[in-house]
KEKE-752551 format. One record per atom (N, C-alpha, C, O): x, y, z; atom name. Coordinates in pm, whole numbers. Example, Ala and Ser with C-alpha at 12.3 -4.5 7.8 and 13.67 -1.06 7.14 Angstrom:
SITE    east   north      up   a
SITE    1319    -569     780   N
SITE    1230    -450     780  CA
SITE    1320    -330     780   C
SITE    1424    -332     846   O
SITE    1285    -225     708   N
SITE    1367    -106     714  CA
SITE    1290       3     787   C
SITE    1341     114     804   O
// end
This chain:
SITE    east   north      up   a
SITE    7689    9393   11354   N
SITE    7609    9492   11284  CA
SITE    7483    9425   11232   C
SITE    7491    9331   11154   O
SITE    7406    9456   11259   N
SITE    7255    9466   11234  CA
SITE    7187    9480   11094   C
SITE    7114    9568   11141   O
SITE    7167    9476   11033   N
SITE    7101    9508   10861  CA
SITE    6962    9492   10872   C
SITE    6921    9416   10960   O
SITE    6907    9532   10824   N
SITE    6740    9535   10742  CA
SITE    6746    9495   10608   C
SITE    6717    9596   10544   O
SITE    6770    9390   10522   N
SITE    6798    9370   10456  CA
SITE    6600    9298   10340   C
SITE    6500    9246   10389   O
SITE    6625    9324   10222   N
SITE    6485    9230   10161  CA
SITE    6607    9171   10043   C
SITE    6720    9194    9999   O
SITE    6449    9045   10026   N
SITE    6498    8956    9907  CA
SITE    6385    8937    9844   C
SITE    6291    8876    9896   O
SITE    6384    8983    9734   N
SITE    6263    9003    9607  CA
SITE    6168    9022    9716   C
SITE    6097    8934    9763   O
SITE    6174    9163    9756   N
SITE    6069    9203    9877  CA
SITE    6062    9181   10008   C
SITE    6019    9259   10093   O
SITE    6114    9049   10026   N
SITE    6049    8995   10155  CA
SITE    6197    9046   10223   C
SITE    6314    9035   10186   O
SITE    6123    9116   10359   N
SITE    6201    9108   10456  CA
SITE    6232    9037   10556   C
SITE    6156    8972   10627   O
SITE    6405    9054   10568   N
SITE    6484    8928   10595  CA
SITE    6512    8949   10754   C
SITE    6591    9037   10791   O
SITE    6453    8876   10834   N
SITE    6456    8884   10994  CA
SITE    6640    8907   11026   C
SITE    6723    8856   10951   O
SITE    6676    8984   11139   N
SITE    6829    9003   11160  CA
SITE    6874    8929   11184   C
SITE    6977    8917   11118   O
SITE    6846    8798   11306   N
SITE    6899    8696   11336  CA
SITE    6943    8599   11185   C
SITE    7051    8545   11163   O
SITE    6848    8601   11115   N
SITE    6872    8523   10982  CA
SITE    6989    8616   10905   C
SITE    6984    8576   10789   O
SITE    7075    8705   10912   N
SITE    7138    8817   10833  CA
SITE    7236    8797   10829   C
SITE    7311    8821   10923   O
SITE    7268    8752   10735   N
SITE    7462    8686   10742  CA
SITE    7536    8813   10771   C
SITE    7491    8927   10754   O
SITE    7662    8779   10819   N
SITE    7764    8893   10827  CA
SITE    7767    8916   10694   C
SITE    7728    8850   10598   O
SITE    7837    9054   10711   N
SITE    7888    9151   10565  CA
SITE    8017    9048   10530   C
SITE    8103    9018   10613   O
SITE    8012    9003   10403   N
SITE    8141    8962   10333  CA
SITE    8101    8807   10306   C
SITE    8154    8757   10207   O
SITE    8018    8730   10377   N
SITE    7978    8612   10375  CA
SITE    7896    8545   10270   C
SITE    7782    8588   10252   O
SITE    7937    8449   10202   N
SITE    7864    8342   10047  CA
SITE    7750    8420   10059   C
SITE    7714    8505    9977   O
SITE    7686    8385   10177   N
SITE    7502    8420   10170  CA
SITE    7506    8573   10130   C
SITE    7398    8630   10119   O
SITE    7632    8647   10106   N
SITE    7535    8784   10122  CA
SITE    7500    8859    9950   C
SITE    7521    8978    9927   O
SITE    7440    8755    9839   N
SITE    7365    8794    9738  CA
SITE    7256    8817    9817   C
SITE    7188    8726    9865   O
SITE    7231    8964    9838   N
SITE    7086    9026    9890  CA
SITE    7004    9060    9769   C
SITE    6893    9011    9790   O
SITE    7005    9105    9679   N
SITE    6940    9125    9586  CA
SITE    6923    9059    9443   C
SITE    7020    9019    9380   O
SITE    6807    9053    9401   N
SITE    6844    8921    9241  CA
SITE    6719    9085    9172   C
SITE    6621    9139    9222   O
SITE    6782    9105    9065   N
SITE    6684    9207    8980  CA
SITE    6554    9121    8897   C
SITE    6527    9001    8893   O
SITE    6514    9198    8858   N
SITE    6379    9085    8833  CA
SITE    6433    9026    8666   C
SITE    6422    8916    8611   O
SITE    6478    9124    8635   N
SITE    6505    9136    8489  CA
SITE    6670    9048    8469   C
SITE    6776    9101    8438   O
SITE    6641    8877    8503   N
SITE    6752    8807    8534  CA
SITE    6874    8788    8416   C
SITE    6852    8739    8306   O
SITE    6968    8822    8447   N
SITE    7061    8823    8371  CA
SITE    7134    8937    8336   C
SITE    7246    8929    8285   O
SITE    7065    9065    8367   N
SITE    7067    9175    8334  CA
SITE    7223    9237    8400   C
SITE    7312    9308    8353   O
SITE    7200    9165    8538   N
SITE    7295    9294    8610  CA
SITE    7305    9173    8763   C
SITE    7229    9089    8812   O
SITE    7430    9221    8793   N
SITE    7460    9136    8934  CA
SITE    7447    9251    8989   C
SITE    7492    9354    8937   O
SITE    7362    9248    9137   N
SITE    7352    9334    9275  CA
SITE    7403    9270    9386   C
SITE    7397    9147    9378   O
SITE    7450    9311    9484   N
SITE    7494    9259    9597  CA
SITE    7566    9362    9686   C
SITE    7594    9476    9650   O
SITE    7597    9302    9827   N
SITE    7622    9409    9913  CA
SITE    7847    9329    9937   C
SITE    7892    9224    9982   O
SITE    7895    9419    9893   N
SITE    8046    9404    9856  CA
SITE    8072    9411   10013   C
SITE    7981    9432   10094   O
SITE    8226    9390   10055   N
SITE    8255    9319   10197  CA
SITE    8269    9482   10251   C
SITE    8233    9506   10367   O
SITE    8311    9571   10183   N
SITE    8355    9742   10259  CA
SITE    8175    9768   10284   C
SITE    8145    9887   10291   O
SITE    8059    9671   10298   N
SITE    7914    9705   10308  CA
SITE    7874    9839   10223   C
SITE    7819    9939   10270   O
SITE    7917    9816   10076   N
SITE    7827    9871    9975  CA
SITE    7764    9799    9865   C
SITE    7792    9688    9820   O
SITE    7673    9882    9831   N
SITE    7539    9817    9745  CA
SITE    7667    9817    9622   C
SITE    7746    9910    9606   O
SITE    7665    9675    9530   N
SITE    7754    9702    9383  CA
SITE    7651    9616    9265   C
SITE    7574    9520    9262   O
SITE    7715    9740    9158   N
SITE    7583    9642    9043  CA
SITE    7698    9650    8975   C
SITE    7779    9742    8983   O
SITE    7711    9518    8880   N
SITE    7791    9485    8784  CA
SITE    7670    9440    8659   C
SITE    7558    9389    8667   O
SITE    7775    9501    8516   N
SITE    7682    9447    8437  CA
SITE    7750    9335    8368   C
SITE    7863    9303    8405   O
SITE    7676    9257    8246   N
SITE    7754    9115    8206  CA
SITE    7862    9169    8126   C
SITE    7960    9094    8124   O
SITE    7881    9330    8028   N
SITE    8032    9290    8004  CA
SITE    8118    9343    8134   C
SITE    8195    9247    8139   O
SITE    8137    9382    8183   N
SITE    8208    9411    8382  CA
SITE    8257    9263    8362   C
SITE    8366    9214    8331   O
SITE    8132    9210    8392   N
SITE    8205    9063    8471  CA
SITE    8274    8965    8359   C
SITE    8368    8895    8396   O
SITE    8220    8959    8200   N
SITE    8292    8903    8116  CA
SITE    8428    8968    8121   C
SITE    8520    8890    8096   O
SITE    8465    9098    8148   N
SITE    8572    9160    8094  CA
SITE    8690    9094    8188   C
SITE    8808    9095    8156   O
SITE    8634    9028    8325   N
SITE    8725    9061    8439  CA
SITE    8709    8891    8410   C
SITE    8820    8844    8433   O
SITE    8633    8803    8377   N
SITE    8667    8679    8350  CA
SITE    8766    8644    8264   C
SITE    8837    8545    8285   O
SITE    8782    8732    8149   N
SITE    8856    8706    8049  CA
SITE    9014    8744    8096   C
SITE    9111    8686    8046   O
SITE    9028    8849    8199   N
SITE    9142    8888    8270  CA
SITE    9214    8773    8317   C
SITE    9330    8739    8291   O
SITE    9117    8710    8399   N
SITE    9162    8594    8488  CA
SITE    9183    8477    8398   C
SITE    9281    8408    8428   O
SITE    9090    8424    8254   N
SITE    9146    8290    8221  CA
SITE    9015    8234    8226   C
SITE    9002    8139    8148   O
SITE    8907    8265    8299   N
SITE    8804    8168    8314  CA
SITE    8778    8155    8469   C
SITE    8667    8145    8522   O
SITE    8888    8157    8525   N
SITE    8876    8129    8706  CA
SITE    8775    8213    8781   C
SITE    8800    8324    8827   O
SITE    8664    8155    8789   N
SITE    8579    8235    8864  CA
SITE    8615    8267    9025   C
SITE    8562    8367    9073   O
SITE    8681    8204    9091   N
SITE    8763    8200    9206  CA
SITE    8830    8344    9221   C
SITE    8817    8398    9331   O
SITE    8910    8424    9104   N
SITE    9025    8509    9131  CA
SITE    8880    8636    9070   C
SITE    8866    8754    9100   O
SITE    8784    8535    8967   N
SITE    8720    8695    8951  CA
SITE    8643    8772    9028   C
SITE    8606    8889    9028   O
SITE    8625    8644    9115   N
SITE    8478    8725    9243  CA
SITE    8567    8733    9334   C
SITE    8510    8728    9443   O
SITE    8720    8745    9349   N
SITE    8808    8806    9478  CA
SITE    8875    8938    9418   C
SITE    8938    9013    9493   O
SITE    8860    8964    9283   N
SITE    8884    9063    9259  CA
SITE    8739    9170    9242   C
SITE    8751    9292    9248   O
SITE    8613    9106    9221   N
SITE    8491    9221    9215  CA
SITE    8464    9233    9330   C
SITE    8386    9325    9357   O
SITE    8527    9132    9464   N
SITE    8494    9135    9607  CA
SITE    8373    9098    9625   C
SITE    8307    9156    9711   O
SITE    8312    8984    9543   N
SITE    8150    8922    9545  CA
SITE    8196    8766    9558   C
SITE    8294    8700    9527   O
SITE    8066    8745    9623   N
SITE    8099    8620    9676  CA
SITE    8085    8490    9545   C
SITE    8005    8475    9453   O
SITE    8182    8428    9582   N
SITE    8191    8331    9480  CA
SITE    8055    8284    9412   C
SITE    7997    8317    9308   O
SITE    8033    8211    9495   N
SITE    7874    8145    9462  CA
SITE    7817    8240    9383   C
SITE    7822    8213    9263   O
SITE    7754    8362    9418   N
SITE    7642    8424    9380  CA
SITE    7751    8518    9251   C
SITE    7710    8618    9193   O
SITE    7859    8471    9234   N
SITE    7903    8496    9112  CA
SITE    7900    8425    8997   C
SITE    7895    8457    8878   O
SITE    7906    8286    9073   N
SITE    7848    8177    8969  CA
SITE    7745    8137    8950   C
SITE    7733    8053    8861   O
SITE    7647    8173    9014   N
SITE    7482    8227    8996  CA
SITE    7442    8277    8927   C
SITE    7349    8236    8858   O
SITE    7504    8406    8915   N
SITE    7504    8498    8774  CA
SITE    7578    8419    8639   C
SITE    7540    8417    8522   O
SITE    7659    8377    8682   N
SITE    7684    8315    8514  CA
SITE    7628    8204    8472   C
SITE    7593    8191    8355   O
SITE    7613    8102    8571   N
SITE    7541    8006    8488  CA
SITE    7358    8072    8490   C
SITE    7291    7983    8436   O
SITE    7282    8168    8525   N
SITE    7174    8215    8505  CA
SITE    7159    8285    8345   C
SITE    7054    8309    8284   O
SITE    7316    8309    8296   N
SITE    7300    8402    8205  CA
SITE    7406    8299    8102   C
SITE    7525    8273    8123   O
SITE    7327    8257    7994   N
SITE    7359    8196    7875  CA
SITE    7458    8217    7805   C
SITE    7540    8134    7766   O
SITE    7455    8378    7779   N
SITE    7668    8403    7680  CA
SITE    7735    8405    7787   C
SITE    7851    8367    7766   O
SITE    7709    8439    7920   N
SITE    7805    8423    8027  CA
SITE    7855    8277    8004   C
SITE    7945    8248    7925   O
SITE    7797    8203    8071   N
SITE    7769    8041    8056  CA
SITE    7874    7993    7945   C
SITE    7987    7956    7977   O
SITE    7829    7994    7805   N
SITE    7887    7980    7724  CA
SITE    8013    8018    7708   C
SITE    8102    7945    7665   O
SITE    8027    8152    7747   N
SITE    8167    8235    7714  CA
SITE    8308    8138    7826   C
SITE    8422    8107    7789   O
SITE    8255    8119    7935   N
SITE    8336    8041    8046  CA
SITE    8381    7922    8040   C
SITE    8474    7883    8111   O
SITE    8283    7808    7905   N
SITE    8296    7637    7943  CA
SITE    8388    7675    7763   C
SITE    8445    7582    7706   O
SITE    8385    7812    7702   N
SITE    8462    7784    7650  CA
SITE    8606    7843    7668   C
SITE    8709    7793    7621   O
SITE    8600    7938    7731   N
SITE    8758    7947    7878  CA
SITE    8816    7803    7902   C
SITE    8926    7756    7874   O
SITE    8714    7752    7959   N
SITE    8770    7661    8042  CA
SITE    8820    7517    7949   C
SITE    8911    7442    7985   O
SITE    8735    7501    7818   N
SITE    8814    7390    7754  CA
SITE    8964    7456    7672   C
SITE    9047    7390    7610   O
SITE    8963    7621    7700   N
SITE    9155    7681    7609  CA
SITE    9199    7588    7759   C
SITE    9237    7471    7751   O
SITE    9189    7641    7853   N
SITE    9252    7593    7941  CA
SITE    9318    7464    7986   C
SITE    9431    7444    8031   O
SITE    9216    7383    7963   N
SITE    9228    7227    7927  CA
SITE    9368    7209    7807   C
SITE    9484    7172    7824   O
SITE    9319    7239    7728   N
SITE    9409    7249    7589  CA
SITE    9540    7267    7616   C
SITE    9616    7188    7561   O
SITE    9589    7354    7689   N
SITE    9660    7474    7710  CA
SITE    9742    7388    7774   C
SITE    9861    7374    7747   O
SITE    9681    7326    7863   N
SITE    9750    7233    7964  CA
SITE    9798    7094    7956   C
SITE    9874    7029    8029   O
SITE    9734    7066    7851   N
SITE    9756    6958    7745  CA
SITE    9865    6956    7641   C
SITE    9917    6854    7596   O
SITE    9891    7068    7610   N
SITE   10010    7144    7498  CA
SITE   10097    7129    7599   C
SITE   10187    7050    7568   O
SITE   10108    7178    7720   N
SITE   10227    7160    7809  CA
SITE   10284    7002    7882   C
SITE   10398    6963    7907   O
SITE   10151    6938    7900   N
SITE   10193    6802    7924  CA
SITE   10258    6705    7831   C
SITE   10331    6610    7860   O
SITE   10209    6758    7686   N
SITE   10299    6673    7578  CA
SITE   10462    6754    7568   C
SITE   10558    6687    7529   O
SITE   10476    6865    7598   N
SITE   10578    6930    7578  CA
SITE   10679    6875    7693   C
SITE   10795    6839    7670   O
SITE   10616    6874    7818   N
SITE   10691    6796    7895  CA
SITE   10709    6638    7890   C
SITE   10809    6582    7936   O
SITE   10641    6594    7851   N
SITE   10706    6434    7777  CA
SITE   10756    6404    7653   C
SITE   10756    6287    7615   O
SITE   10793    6484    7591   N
SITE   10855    6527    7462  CA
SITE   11006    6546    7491   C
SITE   11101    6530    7415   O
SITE   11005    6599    7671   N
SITE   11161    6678    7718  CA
SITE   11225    6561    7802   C
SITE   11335    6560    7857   O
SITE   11131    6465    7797   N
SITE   11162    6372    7863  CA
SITE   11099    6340    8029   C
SITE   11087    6226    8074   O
SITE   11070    6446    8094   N
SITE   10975    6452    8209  CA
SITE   10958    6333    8241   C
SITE   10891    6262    8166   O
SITE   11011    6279    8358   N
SITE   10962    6128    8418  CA
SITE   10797    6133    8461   C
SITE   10705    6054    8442   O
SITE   10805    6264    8528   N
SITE   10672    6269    8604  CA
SITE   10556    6289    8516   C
SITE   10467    6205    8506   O
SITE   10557    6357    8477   N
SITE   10507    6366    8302  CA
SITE   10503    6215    8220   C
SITE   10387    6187    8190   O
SITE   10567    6147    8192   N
SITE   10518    6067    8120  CA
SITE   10481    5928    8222   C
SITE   10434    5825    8174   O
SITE   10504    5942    8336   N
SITE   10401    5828    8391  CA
SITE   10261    5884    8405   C
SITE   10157    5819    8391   O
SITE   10271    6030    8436   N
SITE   10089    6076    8459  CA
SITE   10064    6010    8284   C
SITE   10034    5891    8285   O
SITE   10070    6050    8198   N
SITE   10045    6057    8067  CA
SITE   10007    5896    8033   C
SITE    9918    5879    7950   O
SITE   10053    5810    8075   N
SITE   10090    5699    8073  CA
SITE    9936    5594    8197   C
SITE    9863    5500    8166   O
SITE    9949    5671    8325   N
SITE    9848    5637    8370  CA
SITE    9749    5683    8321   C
SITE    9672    5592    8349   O
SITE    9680    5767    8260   N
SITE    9576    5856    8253  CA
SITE    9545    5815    8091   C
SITE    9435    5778    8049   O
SITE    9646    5829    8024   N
SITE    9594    5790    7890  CA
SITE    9642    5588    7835   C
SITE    9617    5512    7741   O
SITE    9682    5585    7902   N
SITE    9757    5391    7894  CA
SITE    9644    5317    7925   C
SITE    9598    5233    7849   O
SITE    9609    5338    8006   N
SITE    9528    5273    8061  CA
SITE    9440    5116    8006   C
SITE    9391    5029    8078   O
SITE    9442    5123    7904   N
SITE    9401    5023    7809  CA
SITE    9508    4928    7809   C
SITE    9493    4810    7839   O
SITE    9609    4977    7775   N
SITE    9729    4909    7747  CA
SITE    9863    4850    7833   C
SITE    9978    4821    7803   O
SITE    9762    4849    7986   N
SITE    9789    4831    8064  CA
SITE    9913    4899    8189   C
SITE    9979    4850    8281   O
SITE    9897    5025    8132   N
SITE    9979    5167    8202  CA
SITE    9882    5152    8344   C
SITE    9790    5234    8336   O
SITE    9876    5073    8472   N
SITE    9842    5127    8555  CA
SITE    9894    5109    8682   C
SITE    9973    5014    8688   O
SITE    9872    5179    8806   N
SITE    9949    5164    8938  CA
SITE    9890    5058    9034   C
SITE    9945    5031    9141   O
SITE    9761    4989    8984   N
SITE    9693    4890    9065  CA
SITE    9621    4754    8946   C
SITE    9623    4787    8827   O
SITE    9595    4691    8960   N
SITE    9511    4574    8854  CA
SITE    9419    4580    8920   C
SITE    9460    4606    9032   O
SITE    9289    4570    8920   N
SITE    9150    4561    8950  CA
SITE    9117    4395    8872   C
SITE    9083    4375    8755   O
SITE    9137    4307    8965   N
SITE    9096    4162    8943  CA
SITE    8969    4129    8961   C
SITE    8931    4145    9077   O
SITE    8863    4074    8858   N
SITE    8738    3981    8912  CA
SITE    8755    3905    8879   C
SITE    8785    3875    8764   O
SITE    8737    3819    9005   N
SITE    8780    3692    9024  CA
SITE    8566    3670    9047   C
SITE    8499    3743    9119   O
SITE    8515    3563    8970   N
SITE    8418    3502    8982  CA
SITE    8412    3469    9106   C
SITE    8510    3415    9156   O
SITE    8278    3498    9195   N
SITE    8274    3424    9325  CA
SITE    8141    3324    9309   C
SITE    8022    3353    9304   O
SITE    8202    3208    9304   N
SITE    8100    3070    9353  CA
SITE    7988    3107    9441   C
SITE    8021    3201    9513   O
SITE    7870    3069    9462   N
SITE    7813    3050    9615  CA
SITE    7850    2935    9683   C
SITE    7845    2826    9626   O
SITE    7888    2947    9807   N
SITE    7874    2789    9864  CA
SITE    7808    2727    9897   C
SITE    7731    2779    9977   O
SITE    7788    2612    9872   N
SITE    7634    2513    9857  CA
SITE    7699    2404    9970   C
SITE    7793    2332    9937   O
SITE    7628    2400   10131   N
SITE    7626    2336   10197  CA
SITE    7543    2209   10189   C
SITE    7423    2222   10162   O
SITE    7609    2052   10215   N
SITE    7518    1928   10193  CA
SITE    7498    1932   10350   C
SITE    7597    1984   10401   O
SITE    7405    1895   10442   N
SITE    7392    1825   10525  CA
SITE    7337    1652   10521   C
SITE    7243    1621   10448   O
SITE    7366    1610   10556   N
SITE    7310    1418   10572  CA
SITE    7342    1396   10745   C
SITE    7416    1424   10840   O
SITE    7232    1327   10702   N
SITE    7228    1298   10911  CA
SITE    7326    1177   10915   C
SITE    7334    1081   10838   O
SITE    7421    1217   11061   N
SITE    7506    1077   11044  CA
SITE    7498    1056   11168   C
SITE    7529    1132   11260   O
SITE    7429     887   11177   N
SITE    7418     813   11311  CA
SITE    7579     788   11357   C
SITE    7675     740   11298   O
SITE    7557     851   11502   N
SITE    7688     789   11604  CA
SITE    7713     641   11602   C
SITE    7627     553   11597   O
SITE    7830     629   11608   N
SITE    7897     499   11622  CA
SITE    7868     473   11759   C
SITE    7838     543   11856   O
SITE    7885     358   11738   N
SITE    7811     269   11874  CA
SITE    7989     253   11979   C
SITE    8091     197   11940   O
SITE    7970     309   12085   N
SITE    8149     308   12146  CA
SITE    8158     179   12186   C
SITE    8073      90   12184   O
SITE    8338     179   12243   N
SITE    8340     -34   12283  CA
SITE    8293     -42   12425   C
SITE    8299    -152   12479   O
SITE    8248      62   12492   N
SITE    8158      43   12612  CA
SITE    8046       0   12563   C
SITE    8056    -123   12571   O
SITE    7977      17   12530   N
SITE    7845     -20   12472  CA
SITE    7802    -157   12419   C
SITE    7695    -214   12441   O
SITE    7910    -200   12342   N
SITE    7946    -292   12297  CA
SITE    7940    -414   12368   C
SITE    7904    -521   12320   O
SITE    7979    -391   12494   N
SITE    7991    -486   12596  CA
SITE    7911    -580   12674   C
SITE    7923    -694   12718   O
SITE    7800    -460   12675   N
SITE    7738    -509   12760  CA
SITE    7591    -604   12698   C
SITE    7517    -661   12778   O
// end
């Protein structure tokens, strides 16, 4: 399928026209940035989302921008285009993403608390590390240069030589 597609005006030759459903297909950026996500969704319709839409459906997911642009059916990228373009977006997500951290952190102590083998060697590599919790030693060993002498050394005279 064929499209006529523009980008901030300029029209976009067909050969250059990504398929419908494909990263590239943010066709439209509004001028008024931040305002509103446009794009052409994979069933090939025009969709405008505004920033609470897409906060609402981030907050659904946890932060995962992955599950939110497979659920608005927009392509990843140009979903994360829109958020890091737009500042409380931005903000609202890196602080998603450090509950998450946390979250996951509450569970890793909980599992070495229960005793978790696997759990407390990660815990152990990852936070030991100082204290010598690790699966390899990283040795520097000083390397010398080697300093070659040459001295010229006259041949011995053989017992043929000698002889005569």
């Amino acid at each position: 399928m064929i499209l006529k597609r523009r980008i901030n005006g300029r029209k976009i030759a067909p050969e250059t026209n990504p398929g419908i459903g494909e990263e590239a297909d943010l066709l439209y950026r509004n001028k008024q940035k931040g305002v509103k996500l446009v794009f052409i969704s994979g069933d090939n319709e025009k969709v405008v989302l505004r920033k609470k839409e897409v906060l609402q459906i981030l907050e659904r997911h946890g932060g995962l921008v992955t599950h939110a642009a497979r659920e608005l059916k927009c392509p990843y990228k140009a979903l994360l285009r829109y958020i890091n373009g737009n500042k409380a977006l931005k903000d609202t997500l890196d602080v998603m993403r450090i509950a998450n951290v946390e979250r996951a952190e509450r569970k890793l102590r909980d599992l070495v608390e229960s005793g978790s083998l696997g759990a407390i060697c990660f815990t152990l590599k990852c936070q030991g590390r100082e204290r010598g919790w690790v699966e390899r030693v990283d040795v520097d060993i000083p390397v010398l240069p080697l300093v070659f002498k040459y001295s010229k050394v006259e041949p011995k005279a053989s017992k043929s030589e000698g002889k005569k």
